[in-house]
C-alpha positions as CSV (number, residue, x, y, z in Angstrom):
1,X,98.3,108.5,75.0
2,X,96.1,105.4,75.1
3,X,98.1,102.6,77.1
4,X,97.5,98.7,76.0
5,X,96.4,96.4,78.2
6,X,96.4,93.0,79.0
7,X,93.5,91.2,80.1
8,X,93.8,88.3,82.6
9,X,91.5,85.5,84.2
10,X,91.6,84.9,88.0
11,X,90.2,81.7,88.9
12,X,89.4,80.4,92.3
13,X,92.2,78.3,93.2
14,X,94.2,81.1,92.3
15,X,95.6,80.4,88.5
16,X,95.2,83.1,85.8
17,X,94.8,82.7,82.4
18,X,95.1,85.8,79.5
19,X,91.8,86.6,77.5
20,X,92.7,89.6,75.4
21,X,95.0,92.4,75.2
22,X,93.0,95.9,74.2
23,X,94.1,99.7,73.9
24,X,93.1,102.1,76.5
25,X,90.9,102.7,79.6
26,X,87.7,103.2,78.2
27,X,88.1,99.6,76.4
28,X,90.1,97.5,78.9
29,X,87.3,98.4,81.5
30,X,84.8,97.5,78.9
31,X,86.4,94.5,78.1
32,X,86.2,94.0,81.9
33,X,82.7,93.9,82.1
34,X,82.3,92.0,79.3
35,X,83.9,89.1,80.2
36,X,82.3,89.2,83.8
37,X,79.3,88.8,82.1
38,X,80.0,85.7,81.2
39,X,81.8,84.2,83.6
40,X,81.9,83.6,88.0
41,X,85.6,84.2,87.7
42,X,87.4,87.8,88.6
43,X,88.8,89.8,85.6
44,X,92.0,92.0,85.7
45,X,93.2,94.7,83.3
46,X,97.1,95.3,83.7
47,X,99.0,98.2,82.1
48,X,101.8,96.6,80.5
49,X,103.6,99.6,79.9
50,X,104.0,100.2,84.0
51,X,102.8,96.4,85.5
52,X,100.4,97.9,86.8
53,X,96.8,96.9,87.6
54,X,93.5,99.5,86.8
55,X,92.1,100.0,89.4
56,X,89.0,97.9,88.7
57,X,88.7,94.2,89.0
58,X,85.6,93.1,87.5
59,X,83.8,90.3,89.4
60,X,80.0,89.1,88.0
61,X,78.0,90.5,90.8
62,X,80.3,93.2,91.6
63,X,81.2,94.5,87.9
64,X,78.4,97.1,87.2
65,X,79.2,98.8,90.9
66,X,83.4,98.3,90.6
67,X,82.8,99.7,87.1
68,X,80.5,103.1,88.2
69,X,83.1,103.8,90.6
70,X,86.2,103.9,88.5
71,X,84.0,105.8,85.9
72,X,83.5,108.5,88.7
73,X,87.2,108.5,89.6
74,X,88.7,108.7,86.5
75,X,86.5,112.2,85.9
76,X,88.0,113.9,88.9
């Protein structure tokens, strides 16, 4: 079952602001990445179905690493 998700902005004086809404893992994360990309702000994927968060938070410098390791994790 492919979840949606909702993709939210974190800038640094702590405000978010929502950027997309996509369906599934393999797409939020992407989506993740490619907003990181293009911006010095943290990106978070929530699962609206359970409020929860995936357990990747893309950041520019940190996205390709964050990314890899919930690749990894979500094969195990």
């Amino acid at each position: 079952m492919l979840r949606d998700f909702d993709i939210f902005e974190k800038f640094p004086d702590g405000s978010t602001i929502w950027r997309a809404c996509v369906f599934g893992q393999f797409e939020a994360t992407r989506k993740l990445q490619e907003l990181a990309e293009h911006s010095q702000n943290e990106f978070i994927a929530i699962d609206i179905q359970a409020g929860e968060p995936l357990p990747v938070i893309a950041h520019p410098h940190k996205a390709s690493k964050s990314l890899r390791a919930a690749a990894n994790a979500s094969k195990r």
